[in-house]
TIRO-2110 file (N, C-alpha, C; in Angstrom, 1 decimal):
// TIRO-2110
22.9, 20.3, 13.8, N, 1, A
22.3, 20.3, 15.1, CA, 1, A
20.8, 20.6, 15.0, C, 1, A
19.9, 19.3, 16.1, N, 2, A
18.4, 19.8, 15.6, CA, 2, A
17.9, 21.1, 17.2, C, 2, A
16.8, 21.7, 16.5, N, 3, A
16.1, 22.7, 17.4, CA, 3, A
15.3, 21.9, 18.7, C, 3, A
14.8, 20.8, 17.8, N, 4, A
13.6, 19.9, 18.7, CA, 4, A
13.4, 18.7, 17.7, C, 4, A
12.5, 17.9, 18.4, N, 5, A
11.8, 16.6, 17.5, CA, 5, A
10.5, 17.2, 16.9, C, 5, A
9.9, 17.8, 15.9, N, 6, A
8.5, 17.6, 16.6, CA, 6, A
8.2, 16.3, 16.2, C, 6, A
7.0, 16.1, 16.8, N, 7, A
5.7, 14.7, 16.5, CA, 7, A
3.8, 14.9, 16.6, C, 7, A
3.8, 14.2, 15.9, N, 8, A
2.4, 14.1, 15.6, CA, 8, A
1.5, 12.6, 15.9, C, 8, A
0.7, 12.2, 16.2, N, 9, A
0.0, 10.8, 16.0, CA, 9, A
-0.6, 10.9, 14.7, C, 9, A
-0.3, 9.6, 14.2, N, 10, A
-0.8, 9.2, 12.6, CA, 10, A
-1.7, 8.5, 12.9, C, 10, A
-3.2, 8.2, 13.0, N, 11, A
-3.7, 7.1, 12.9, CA, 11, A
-3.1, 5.7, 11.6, C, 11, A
-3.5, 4.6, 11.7, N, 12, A
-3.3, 3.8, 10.9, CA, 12, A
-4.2, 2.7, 10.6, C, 12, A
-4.3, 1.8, 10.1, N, 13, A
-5.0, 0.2, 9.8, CA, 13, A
-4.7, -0.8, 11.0, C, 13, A
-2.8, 0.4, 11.6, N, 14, A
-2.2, -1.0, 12.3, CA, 14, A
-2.8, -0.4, 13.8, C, 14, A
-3.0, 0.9, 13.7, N, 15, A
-3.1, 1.6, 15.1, CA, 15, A
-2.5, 2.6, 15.1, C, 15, A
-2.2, 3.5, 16.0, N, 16, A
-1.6, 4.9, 16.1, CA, 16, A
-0.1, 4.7, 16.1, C, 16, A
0.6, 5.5, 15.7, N, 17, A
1.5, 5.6, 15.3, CA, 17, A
2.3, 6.9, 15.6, C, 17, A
3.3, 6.9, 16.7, N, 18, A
3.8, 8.0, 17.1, CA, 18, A
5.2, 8.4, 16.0, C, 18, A
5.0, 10.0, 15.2, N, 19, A
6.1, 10.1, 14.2, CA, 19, A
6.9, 11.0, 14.7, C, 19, A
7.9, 11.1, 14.6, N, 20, A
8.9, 12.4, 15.0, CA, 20, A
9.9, 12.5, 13.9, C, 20, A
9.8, 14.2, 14.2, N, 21, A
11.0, 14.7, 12.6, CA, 21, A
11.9, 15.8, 13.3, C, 21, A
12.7, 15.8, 13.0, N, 22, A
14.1, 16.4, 13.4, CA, 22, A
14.0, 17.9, 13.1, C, 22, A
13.9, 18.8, 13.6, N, 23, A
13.7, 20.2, 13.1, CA, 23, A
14.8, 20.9, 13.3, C, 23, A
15.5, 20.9, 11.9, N, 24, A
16.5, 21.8, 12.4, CA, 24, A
17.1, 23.3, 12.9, C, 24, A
18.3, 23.4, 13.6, N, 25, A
18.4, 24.7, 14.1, CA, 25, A
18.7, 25.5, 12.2, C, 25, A
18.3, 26.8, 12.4, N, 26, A
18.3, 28.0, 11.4, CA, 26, A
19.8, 27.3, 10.5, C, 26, A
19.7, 27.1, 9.3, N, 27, A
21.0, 26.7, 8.3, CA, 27, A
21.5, 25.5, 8.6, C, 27, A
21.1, 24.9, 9.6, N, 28, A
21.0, 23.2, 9.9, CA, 28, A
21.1, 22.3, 8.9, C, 28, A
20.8, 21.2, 9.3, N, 29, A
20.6, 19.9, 8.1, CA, 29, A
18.7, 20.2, 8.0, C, 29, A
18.9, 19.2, 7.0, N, 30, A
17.1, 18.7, 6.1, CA, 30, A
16.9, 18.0, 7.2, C, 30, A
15.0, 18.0, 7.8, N, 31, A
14.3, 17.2, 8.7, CA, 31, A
14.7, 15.9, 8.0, C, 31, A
14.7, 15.2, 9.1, N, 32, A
14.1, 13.6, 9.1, CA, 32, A
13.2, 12.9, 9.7, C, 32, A
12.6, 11.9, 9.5, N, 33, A
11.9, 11.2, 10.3, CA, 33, A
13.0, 10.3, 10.9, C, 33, A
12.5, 10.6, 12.3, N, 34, A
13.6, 9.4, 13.2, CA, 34, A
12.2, 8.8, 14.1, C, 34, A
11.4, 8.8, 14.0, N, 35, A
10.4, 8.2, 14.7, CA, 35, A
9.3, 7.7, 14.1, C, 35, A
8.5, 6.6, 13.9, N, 36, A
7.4, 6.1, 13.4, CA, 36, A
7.1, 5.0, 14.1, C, 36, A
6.6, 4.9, 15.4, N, 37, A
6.5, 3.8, 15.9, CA, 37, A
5.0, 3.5, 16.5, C, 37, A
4.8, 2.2, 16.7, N, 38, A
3.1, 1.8, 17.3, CA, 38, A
3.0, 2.1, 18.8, C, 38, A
2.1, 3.0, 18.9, N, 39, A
1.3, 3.1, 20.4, CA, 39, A
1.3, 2.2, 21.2, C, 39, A
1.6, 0.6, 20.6, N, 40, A
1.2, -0.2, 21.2, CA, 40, A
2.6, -1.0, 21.6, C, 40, A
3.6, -0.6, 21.5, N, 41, A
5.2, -0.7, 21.7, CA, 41, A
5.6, -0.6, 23.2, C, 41, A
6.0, -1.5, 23.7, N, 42, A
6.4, -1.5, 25.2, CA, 42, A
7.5, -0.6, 25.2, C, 42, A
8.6, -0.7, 24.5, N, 43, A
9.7, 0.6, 24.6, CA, 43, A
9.1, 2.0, 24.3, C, 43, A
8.0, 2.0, 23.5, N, 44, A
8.1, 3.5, 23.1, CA, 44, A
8.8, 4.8, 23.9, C, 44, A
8.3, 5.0, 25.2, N, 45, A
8.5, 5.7, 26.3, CA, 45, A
10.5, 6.1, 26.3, C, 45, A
10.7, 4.4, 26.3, N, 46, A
12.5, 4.5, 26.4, CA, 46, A
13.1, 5.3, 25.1, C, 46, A
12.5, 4.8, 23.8, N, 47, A
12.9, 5.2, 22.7, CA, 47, A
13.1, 6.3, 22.2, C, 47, A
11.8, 7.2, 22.6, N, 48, A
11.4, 8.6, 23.0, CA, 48, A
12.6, 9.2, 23.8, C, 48, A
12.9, 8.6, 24.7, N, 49, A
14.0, 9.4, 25.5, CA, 49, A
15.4, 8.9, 25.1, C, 49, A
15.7, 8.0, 24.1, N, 50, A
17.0, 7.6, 23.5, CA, 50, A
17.3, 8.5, 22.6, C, 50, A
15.9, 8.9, 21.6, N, 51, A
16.4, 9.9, 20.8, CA, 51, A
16.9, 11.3, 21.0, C, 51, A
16.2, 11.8, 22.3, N, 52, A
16.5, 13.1, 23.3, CA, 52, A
17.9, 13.1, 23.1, C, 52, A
18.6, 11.8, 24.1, N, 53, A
19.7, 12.1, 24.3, CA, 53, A
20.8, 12.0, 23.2, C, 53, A
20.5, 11.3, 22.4, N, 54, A
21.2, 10.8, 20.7, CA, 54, A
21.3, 12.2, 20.3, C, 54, A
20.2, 12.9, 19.7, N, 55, A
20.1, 13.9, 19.1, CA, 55, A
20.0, 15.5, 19.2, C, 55, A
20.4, 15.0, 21.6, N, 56, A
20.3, 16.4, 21.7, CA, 56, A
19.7, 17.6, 21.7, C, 56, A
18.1, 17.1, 21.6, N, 57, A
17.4, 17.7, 21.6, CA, 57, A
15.8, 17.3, 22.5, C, 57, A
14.7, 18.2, 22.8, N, 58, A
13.3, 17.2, 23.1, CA, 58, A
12.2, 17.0, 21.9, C, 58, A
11.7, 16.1, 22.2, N, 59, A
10.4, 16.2, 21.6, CA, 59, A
8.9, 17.0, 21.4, C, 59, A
8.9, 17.4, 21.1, N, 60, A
7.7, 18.6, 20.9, CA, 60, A
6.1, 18.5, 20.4, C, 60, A
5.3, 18.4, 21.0, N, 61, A
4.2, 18.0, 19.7, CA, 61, A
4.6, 19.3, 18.8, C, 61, A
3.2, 19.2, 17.7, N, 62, A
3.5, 20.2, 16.6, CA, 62, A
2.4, 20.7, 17.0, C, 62, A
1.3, 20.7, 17.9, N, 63, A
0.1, 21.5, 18.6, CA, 63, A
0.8, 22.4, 19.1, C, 63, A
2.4, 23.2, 19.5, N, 64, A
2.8, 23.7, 20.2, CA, 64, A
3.3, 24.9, 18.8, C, 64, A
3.1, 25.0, 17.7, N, 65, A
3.5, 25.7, 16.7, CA, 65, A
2.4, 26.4, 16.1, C, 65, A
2.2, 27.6, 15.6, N, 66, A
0.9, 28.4, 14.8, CA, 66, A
1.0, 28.5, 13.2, C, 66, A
2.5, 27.7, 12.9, N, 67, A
2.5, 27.7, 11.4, CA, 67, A
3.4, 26.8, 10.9, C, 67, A
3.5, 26.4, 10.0, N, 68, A
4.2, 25.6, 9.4, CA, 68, A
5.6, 25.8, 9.3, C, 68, A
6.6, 24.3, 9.8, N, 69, A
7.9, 24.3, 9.7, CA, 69, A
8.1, 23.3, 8.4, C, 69, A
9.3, 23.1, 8.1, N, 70, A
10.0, 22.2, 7.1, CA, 70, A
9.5, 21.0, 7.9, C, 70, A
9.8, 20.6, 9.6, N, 71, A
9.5, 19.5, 10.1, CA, 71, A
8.3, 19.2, 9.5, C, 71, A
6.9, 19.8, 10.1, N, 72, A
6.0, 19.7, 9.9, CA, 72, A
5.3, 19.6, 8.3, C, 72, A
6.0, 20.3, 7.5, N, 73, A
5.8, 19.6, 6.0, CA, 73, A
6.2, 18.2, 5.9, C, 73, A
7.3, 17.2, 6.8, N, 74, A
8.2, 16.1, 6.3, CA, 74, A
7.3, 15.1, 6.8, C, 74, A
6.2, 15.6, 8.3, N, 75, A
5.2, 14.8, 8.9, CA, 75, A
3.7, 14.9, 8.0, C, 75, A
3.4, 16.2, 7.2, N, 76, A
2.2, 15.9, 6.5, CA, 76, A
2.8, 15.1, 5.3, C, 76, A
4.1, 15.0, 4.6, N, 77, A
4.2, 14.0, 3.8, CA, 77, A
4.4, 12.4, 3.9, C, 77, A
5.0, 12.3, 5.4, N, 78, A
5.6, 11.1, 6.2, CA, 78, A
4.0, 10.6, 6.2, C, 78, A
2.7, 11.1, 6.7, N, 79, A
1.3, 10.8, 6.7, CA, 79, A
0.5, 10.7, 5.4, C, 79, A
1.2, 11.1, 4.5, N, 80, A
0.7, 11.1, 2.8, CA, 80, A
0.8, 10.0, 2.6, C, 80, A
2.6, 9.8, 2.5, N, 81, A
2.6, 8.4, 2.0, CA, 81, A
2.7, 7.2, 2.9, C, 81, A
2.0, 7.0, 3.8, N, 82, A
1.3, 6.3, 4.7, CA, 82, A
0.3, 6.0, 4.4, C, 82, A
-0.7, 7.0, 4.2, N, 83, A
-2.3, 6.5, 3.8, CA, 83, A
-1.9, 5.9, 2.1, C, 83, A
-0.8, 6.5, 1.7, N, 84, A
-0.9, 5.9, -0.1, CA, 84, A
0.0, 3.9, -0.4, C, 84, A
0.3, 3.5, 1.1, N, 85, A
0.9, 2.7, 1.5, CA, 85, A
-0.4, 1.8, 1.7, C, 85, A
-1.0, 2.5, 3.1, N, 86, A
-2.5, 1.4, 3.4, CA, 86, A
-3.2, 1.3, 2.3, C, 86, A
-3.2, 2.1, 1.6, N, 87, A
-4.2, 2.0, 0.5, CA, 87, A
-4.0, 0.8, -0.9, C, 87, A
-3.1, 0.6, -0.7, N, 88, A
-2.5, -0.1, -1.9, CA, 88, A
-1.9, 0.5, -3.2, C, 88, A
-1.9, 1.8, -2.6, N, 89, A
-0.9, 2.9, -3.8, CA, 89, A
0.4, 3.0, -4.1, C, 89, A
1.2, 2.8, -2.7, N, 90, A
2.6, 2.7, -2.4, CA, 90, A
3.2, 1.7, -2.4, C, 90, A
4.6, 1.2, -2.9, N, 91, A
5.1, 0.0, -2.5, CA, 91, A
6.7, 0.7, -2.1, C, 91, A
7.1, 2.2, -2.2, N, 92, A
8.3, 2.5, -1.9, CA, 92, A
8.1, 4.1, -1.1, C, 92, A
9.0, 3.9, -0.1, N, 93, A
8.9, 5.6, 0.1, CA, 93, A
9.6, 6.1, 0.2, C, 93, A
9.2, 7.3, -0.1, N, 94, A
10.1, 8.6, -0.6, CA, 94, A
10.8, 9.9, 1.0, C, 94, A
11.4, 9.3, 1.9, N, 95, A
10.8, 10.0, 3.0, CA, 95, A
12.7, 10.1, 4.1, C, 95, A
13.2, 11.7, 4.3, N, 96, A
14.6, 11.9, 4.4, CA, 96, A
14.5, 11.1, 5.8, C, 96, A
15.3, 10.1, 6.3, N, 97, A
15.2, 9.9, 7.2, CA, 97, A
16.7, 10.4, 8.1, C, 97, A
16.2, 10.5, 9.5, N, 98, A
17.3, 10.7, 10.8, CA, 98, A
17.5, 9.4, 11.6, C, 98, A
18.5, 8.0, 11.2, N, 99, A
18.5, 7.3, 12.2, CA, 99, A
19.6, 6.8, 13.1, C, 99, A
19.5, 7.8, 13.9, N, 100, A
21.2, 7.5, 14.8, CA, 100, A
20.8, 6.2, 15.5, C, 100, A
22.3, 5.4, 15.5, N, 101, A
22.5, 4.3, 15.9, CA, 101, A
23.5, 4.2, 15.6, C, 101, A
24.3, 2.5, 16.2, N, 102, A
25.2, 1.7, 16.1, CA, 102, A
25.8, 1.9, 14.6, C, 102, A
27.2, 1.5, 14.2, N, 103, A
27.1, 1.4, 12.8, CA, 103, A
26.9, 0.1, 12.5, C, 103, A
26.6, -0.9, 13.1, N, 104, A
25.8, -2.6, 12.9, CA, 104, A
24.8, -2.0, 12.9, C, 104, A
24.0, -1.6, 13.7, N, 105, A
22.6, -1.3, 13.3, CA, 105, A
22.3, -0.1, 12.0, C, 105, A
23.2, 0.8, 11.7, N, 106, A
22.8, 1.4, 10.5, CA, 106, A
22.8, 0.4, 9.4, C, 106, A
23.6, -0.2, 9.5, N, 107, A
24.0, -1.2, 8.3, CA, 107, A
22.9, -1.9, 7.8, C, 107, A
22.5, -2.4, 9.4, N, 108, A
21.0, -3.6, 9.1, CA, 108, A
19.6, -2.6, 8.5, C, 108, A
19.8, -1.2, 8.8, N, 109, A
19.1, -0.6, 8.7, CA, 109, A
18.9, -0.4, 7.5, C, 109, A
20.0, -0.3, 6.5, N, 110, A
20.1, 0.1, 5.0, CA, 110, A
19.7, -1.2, 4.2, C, 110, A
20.0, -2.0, 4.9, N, 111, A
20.1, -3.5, 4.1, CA, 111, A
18.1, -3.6, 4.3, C, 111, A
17.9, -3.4, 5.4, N, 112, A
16.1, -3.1, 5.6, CA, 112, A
15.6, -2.8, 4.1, C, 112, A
16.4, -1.4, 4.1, N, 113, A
15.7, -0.3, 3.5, CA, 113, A
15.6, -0.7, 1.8, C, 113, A
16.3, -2.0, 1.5, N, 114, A
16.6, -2.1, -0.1, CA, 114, A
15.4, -3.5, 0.0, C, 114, A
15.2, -4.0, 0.9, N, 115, A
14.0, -5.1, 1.0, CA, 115, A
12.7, -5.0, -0.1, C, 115, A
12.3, -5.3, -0.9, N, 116, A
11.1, -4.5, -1.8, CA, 116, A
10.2, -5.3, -1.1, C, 116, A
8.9, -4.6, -1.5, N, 117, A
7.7, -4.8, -0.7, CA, 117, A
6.7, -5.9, -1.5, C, 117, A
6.5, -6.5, -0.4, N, 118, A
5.7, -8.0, -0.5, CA, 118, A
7.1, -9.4, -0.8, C, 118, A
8.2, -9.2, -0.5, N, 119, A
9.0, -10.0, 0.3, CA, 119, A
9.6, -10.2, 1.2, C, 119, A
9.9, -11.7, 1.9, N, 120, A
10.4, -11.6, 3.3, CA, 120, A
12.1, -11.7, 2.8, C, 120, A
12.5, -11.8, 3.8, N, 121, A
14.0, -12.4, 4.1, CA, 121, A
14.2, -12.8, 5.2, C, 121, A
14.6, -14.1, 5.8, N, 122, A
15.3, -14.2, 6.8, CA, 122, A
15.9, -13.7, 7.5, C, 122, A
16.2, -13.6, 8.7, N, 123, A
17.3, -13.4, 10.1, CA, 123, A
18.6, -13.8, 9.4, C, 123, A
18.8, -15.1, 9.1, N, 124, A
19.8, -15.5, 8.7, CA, 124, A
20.6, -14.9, 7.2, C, 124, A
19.7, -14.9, 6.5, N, 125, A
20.3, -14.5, 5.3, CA, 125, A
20.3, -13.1, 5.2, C, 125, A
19.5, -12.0, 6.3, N, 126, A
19.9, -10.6, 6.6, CA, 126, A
21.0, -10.8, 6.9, C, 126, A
21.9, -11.7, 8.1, N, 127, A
22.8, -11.4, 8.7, CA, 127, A
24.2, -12.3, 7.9, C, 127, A
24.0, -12.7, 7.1, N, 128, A
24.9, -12.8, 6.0, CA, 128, A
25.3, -11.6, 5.2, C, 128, A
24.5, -11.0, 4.8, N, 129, A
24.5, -10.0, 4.1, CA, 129, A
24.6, -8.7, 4.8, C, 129, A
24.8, -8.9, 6.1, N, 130, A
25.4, -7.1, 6.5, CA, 130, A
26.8, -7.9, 7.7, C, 130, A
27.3, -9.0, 7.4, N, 131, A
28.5, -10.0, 7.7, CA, 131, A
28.5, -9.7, 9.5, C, 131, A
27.1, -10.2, 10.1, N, 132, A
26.8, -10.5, 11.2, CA, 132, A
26.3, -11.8, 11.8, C, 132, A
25.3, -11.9, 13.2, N, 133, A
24.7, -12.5, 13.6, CA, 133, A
23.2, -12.5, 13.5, C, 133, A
22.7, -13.6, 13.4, N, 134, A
21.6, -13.8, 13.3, CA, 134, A
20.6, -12.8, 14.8, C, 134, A
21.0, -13.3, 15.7, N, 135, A
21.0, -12.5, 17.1, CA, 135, A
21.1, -10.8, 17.2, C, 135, A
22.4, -10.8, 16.4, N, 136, A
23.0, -9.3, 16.4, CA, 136, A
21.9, -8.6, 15.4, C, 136, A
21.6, -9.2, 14.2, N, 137, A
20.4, -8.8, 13.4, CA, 137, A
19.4, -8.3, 14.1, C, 137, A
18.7, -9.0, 14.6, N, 138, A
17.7, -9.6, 15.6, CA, 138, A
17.4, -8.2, 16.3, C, 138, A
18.5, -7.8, 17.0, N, 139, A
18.6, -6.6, 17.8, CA, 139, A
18.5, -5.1, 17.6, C, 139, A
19.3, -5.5, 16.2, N, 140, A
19.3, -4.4, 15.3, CA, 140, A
17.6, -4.1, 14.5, C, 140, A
17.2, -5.1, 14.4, N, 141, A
15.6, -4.6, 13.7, CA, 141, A
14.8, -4.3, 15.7, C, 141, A
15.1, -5.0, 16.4, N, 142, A
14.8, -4.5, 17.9, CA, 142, A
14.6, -3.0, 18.3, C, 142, A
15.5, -2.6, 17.7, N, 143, A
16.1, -1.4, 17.8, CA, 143, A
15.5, 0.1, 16.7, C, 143, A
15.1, -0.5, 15.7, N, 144, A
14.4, 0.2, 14.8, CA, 144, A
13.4, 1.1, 15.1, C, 144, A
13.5, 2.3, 14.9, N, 145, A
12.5, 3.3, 15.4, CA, 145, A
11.6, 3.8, 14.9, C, 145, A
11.8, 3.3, 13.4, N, 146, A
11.0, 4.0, 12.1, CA, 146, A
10.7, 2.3, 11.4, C, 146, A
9.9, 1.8, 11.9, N, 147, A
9.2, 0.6, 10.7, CA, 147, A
8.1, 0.9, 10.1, C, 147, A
7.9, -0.3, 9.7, N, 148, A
7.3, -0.1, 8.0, CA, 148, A
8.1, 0.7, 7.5, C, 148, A
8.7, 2.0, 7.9, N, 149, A
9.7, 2.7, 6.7, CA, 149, A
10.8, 2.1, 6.3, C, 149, A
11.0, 1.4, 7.5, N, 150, A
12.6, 1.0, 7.4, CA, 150, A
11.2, -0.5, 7.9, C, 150, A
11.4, -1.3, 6.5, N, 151, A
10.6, -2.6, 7.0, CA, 151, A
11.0, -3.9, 7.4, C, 151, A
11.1, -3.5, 9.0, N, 152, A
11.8, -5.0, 9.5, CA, 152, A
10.8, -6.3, 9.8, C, 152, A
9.4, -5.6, 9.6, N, 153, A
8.5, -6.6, 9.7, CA, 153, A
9.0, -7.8, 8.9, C, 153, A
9.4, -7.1, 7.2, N, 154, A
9.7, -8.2, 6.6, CA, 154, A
10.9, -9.2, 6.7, C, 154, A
11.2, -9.4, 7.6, N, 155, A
12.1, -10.3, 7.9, CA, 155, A
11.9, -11.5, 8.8, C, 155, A
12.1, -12.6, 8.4, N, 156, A
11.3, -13.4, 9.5, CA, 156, A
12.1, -15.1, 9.3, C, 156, A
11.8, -15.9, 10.2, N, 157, A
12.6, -16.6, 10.8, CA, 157, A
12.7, -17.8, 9.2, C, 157, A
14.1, -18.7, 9.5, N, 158, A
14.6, -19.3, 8.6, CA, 158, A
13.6, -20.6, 8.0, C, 158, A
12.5, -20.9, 9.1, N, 159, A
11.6, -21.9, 9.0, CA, 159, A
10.6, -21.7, 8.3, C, 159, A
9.9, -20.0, 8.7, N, 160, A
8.9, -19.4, 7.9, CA, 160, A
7.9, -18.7, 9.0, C, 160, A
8.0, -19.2, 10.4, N, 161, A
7.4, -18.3, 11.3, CA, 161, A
8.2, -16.9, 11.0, C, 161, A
7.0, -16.2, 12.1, N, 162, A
7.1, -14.4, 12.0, CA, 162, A
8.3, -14.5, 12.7, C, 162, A
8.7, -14.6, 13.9, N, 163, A
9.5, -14.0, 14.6, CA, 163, A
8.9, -12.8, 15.4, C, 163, A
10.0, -12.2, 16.3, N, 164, A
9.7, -11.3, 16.8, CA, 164, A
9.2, -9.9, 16.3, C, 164, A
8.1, -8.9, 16.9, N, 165, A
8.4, -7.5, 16.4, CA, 165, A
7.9, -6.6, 17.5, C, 165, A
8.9, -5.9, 17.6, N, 166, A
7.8, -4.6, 18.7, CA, 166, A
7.0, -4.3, 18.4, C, 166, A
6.4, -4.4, 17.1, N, 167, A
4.5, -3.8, 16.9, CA, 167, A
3.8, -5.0, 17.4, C, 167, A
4.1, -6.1, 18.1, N, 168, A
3.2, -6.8, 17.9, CA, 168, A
3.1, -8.2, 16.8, C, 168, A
3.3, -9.2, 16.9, N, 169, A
3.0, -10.0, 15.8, CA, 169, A
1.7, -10.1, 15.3, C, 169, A
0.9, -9.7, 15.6, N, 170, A
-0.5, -9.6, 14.8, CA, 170, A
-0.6, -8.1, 13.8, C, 170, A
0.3, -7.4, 14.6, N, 171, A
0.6, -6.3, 13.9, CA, 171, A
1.5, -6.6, 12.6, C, 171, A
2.5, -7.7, 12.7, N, 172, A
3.7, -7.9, 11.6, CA, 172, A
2.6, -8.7, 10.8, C, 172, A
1.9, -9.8, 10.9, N, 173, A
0.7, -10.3, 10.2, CA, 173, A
0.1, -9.7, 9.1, C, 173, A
-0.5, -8.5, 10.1, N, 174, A
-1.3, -7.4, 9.4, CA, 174, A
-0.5, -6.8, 8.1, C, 174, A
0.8, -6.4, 8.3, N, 175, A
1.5, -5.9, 7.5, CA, 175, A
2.1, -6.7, 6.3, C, 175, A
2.6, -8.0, 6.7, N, 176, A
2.9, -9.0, 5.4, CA, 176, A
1.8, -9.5, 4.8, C, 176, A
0.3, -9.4, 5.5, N, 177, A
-0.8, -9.2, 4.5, CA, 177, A
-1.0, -8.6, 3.6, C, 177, A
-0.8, -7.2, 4.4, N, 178, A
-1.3, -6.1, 3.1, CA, 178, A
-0.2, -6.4, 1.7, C, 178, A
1.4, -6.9, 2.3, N, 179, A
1.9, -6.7, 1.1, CA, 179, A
1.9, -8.2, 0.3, C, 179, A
0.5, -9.0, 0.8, N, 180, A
0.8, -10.1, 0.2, CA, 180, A
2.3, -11.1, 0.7, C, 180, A
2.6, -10.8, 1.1, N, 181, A
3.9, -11.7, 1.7, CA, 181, A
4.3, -12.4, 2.9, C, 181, A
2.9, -12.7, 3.1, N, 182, A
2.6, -14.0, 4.5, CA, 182, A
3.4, -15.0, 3.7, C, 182, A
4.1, -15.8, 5.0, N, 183, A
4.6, -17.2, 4.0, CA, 183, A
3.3, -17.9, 4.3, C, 183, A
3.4, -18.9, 3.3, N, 184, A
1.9, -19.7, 3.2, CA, 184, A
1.9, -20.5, 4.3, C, 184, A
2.7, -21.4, 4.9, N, 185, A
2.5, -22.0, 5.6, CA, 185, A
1.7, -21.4, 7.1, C, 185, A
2.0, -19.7, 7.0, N, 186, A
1.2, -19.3, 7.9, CA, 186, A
-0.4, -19.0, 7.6, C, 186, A
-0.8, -19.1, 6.7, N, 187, A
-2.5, -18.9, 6.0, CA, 187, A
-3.6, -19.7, 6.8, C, 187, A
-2.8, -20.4, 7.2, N, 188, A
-3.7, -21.6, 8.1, CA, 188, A
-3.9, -21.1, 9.3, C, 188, A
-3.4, -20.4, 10.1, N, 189, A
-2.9, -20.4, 11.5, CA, 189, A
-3.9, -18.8, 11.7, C, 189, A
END
């Protein structure tokens, strides 16, 4: 059982970045990040209040604390290896995460999580490999509350466009830049 969420804003390359970590009650489980998402996200608001009710708990800033919790160590690391990401230091991260959902969506979630960085994959050949729908996929990265961690950016349509992303497609752009893994045919565009 958690105590609260807390969260912090991360600035970023891509934009701000709202994070949330699971703080647990006294002898509880280990924090997680269940939140990492762009300011600039039309759900944010709903998602914020999905996790309330998922997990039972509210969200908190960490302005509301005078010293340091386990949460707030998992958010100055969750921000560590973020800047060691933008920077070109990171290609994997190291970071406990909290993501309630569907068990289709956990699935697609794990299948995300094994993606190495600076490659895409398909909608289609994700949804072969967690024995779904291309659509049902679709929804399931829709749904994602923690990207770039869990990197659904890299997934992208069977022709070689981006496809959809709640950050934004100039934001998903930005991101298969940095890891080198634009398909070429988009270099022109």
């Amino acid at each position: 059982m958690y105590a609260r969420i807390v969260t912090r804003i991360i600035e970023s390359p891509v934009g701000p970045l709202h994070a949330g970590v699971t703080d647990p009650e006294k002898g509880g489980e280990v924090p997680g990040l269940c939140l990492l998402e762009f300011d600039s996200r039309p759900r944010l608001s709903q998602e914020k209040h999905d996790l309330e009710r998922l997990l039972r708990c509210r969200l908190e800033s960490e302005g509301d604390y005078e010293t340091a919790t386990p949460a707030t160590d998992l958010l100055d690391d969750t921000q560590r290896q973020l800047a060691e990401y933008f920077a070109g230091n990171r290609k994997e991260f190291d970071i406990n995460l909290t993501l309630p959902g569907t068990e289709h969506q956990e699935r697609v979630w794990a299948e995300l999580i094994q993606l190495p960085f600076g490659e895409t994959i398909s909608y289609e050949e994700l949804s072969r490999r967690v024995g779904s729908s291309p659509r049902a996929v679709g929804g399931a990265n829709g749904a994602n509350r923690v990207p770039i961690i869990v990197p659904c950016h890299r997934v992208i349509a069977k022709d070689g466009t981006l496809g959809g992303f709640g950050g934004g497609l100039d934001t998903k752009r930005k991101l298969l830049e940095h890891e080198g893994a634009l398909p070429a045919e988009l270099f022109a565009s």
